[in-house]
Structure formats: C-alpha cells, structure tokens
N, C-alpha and C positions, 0 to 999 in steps of 0.2 A: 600148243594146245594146253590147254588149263586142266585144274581135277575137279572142276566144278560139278562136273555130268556121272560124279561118282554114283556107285548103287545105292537105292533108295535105303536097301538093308545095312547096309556095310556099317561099320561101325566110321567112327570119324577117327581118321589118323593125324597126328598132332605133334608137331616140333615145340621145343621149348626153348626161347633166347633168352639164358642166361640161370642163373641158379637162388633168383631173390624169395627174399621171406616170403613173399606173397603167392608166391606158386604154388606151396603146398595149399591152402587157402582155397586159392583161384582156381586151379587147373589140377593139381596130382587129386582130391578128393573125390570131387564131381566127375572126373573120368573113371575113376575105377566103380562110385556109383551107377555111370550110364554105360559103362563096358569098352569105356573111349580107350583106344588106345594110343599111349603115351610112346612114341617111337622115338625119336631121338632129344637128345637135349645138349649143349654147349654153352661153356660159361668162361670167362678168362681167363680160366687155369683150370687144365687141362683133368688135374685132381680133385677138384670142388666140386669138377664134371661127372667124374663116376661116382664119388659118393654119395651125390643127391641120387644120381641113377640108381644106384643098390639102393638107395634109403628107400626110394618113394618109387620104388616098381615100374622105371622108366627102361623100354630095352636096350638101350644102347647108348654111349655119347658119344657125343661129335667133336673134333679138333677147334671149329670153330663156327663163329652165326654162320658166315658165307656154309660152310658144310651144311648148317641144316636147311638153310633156304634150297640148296643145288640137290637135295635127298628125290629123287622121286616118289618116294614112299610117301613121303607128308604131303598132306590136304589143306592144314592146319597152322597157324604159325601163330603160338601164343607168346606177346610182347609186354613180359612184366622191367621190362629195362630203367634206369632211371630216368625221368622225365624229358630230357634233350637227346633222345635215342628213341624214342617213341616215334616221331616223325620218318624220321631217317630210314631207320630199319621196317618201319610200314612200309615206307614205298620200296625199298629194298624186296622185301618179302611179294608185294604185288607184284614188283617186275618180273620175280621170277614165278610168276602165276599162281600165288598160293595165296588163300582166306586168310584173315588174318583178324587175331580178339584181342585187342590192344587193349593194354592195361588205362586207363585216363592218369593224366590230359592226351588225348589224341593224340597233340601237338604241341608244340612251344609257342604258334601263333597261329591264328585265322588265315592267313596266307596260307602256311605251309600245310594243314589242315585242308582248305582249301585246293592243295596240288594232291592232296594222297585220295581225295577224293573223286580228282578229275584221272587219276591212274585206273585207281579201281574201276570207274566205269569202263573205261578205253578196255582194262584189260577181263573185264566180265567177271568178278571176282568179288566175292563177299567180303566190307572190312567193317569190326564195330567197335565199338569203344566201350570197356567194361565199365559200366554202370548199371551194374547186380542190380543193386535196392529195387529198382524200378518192377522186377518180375517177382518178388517177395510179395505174398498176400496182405501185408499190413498195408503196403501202396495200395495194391486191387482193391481193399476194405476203403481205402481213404475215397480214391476213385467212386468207390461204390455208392458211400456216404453223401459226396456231391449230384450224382450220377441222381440218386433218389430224390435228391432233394429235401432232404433230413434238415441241413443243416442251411438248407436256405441258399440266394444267393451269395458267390464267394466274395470277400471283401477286403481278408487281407492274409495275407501268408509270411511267417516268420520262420527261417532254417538257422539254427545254431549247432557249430560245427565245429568243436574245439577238445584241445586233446595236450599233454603235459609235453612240455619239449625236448625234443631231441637232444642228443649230445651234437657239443660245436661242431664236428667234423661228418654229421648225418649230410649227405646228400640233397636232402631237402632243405638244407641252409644255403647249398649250390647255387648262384644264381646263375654260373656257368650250364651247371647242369636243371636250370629251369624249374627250379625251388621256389619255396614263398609257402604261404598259407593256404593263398586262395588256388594255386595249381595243386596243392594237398587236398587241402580239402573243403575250402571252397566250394572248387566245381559243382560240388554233390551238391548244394544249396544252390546254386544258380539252376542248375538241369533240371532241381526238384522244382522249380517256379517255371519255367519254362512247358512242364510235364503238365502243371497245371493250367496254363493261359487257357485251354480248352473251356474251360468253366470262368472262363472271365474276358472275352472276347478275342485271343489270340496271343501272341509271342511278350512277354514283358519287356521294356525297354527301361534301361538304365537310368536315372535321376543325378544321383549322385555316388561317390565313394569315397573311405578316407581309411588310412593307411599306415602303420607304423612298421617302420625297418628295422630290422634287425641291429643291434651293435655287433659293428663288425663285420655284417654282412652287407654294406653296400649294394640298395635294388631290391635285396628280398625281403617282403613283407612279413613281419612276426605276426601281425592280426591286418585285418583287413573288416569294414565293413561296407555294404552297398546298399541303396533305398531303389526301388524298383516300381514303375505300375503300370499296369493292365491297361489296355485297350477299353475296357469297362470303368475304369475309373479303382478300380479294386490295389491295393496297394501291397509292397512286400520289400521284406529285409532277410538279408544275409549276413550272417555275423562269423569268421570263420579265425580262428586261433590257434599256433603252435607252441601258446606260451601260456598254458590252464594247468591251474592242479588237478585237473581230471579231466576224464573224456566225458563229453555229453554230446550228441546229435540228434538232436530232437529237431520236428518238422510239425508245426503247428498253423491248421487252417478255419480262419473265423469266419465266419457265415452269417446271413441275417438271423438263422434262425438258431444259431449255434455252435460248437467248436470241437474241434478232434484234434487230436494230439499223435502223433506217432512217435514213441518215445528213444527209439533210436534206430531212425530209419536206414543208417549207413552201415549198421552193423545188427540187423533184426536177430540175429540166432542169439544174438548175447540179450537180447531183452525185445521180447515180441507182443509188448502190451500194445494197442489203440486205445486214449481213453476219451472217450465222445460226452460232450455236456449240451444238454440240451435243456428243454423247460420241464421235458419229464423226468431228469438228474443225469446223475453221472453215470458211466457204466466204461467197467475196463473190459476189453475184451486180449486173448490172446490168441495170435494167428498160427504160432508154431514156429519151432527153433532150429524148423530144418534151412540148409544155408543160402542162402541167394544168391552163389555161385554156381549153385545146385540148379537152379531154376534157370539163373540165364543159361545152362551151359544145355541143358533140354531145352531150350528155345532158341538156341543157334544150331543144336543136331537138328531141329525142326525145319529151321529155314534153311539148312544145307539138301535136305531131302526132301525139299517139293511143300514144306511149307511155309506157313504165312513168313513175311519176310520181319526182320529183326527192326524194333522201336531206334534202335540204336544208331545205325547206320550211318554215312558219312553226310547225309545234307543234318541230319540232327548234331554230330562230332559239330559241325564247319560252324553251326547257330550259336553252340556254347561259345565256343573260341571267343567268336566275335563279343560277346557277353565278357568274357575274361579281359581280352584286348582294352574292353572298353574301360572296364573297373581299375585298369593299372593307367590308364590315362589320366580318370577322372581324379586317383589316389594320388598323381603328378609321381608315377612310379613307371621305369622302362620298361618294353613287352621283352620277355625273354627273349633269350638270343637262338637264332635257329643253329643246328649244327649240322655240318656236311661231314659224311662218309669221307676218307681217303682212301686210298686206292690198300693201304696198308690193314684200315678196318674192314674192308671188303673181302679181304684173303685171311680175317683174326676169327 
C-alpha cells in the first residue's frame, strides 16, 4: 500500500537523497514556507548527513538512500542527485511506493524516462520533474499576454540559457554522470517551447541542432544550439551554454502584434521583469521575487491532497526527453549513458 491517500490536512512528509547545493534552494526553503516537513535526509558520508540536517532543520539522517526510500514516515522523495541517478533512484523510490520531485532531467534518456513513467502509473504514485519557472507568475503573465491576444498570433520563440563554466572536475562536465549543457540547462528552453505549442498548434518538433564538446570531455556538449517549429508554422531557438562570462536566461516570444521578453525565466527571484513591446510602447512590468520553488512546491502539496494534478508529470518528463534524445542526435552527439543501481548502491 502506498501513502498516496494521505490526510487532506497533514502536512507533506519529505525524504531528501543526498545533500546537493540545490536543496536548500529547492526543498529546505519552500518547506519550512508551507510547514513541509523535512524528515529524513542521506548523503554519502554519513557526516555531510547530519550537518546539512542541523543546518537546514531536517529531523533526522539517514545511513543511506535505500534507508530513506524504506522510512515509512516519508510520503515524499526529493531527487536532487547528479543527473545519471535521477533515473535510477526515481524508480527506486516509486518501487518502494513513495511520490517523488525529481530534480530535471527526469532521466538520462527517453527510454528510461519512459520506464519511470510506466512504474509510477502501475504503482499509483505521484512523480514530477522540477521545472519551477513554469508556476512563477512571469510565465502566467507570458501565458496571459498570448492568452489575450495582446501580442498577436505567436510566431516565434527564442530561450537563451547560458551561464559561466564550471570547474573541470564539476559533475556537469560528467558524461558518465549525464552532463553537457543541454541536460543543464538546456532542457529549461526546450520545456519552455514545448509549454508554449498551445498557442501555435501543438508540441514543437525538432529541425536541426549543432553542438560543441567540451575539450576533454569527450560526448559532452559545452554549448549546444537547436531550431525548432510549430505545427503552425511558427518557429523557435534554443541556444544553451556552460561556457558564457555570465548567466543570462531570458525567453523571448514574437507575435504578430508584438513581443514579451521574460528576462530570466530560469531563475525569476533574481530578476522578475516581463518587458512587453507592442505598438502602444514598451512597458516593463515586475511579477515578484518570491521563488519558484516556492510555488511549485504549493502546487504539488496541491495535487497530493485532492487537487488539480501537477503540469509536470511523467507523460510531460517522457515529451522533453525525447526532444533532448533528438538534439544530441541531430548535434552527431551520444544520448547519455543510463546507469543501473548495484545491489551495493541499493544498501548505500
């Protein structure tokens, strides 16, 4: 039996696999905003474990993943792991009947995406793939802007997605561990075109892509670009880079009748302008810097207690994939390598 049919009231009880930067971010914030509680967490060493636990008001840690998935307590299993443990430890975690808010990329490929998908249903169980921006008001405004018809038919959509790079030995250079630009950050500019197809006849399909590897890193991509169009005819670019002297994420959508800008849709709390041009001028507006982990994390206590179900979910995860799959093809780049659990990582 699963903890799905938990009380409408209860608060959401929430394991933590592992102890990455991104969790205080992700998950320790937004929880103590919504009254979540943060019950266990494990990380590789066994020290790293309790002192994020003391830092960031987690009650307990755990020896190992396997110990949080086997906890009864937890409802929850949030997967900020590095990119080739996202898969694994998804179905991991649904085997053993628990929700689960994976950090993106879902998966290492469309296949394996694909298999955590057909788990979860089988095993009745909530799984999403954290892509925040999307519940941030600057989207809903963008939405809104089309929605009205402000800006005319959509015509074309451009996501830039780039950000200063790592040190050689970051994780994200990994292609063992399912690195590259476009599983960084990328994704967030395909999902955002994707988010959009609604206002341009349906799901965007792939054109082209092209691709520079890393030196040194064999397979994994330093930048990555993809051209994209619409069922409508409406056209779109992705342009995603871990080799920029600065971060910029901006999402820029043209219309017949005009253009809106979101000027950095991946990360709105640090800059929550929209600025819209139309024939009547320009006008910036600001939506608020409160955080977009904040929102998704009250729109999955939502869909765990009887409401509307989560954008995110696994037929949306399985749509991007296939979109990523495609762009390392078209780049003449290999699709990450999947990684299998040992019997050794199942008891760590």
């Amino acid at each position: 039996m699963t903890v799905a049919g938990a009380a409408n009231s209860e608060p959401l009880r929430v394991g933590i696999l592992g102890a990455a930067r991104i969790a205080e971010l992700a998950i320790v914030k937004p929880a103590h905003a919504t009254g979540t509680r943060l019950v266990t967490l494990a990380a590789r060493d066994r020290k790293r474990a309790e002192a994020f636990a003391a830092e960031h008001g987690v009650e307990r840690s755990a020896d190992s993943y396997a110990d949080v998935l086997a906890d009864p307590e937890i409802e929850v299993v949030y997967n900020p792991l590095p990119n080739a443990f996202h898969g694994p430890w998804n179905l991991a975690a649904v085997a053993a009947g628990k929700h689960v808010l994976s950090e993106k990329p879902f998966a290492s490929t469309a296949e394996e995406a694909a298999e955590v998908r057909a788990a979860a249903h089988a095993a009745g169980v909530t799984v999403v793939e954290g892509f925040h921006y999307l519940f941030h008001p600057v989207m809903q405004r963008l939405f809104a802007l089309l929605d009205s018809g402000e800006l005319g038919e959509l015509q074309h959509v451009e996501a830039l997605v780039v950000m200063p790079e790592p040190d050689d030995g970051d994780p994200r250079w990994s292609f063992d561990l399912a690195g590259g630009a476009l599983m960084d950050l990328g994704c967030y500019g395909l999902h955002a075109h994707r988010a959009l197809g609604r206002w341009a006849g349906g799901e965007p399909e792939l054109v082209d892509a092209r691709a520079k590897e890393r030196a040194g890193a064999p397979g994994v991509d330093e930048w990555l670009e993809a051209d994209l169009r619409f069922p409508s005819g409406a056209t779109g670019a992705v342009r995603c880079s871990m080799a920029e002297p600065r971060f910029e994420m901006t999402l820029r959508v043209v219309g017949s009748r005009g253009e809106a800008t979101v000027m950095d849709f991946v990360q709105p709390h640090k800059d929550d302008r929209v600025v819209v041009r139309t024939q009547a001028g320009t006008a910036t507006e600001h939506l608020g810097t409160r955080s977009s982990y904040l929102y998704q994390l009250e729109a999955f206590i939502q869909a765990l207690r009887g409401g509307p179900p989560m954008p995110t979910g696994p037929d949306d995860a399985v749509a991007t994939a296939h979109l990523i799959d495609g762009c390392y093809r078209a780049a003449g780049l290999p699709l990450r390598p999947r990684t299998t659990l040992t019997p050794t990582d199942r008891r760590s």
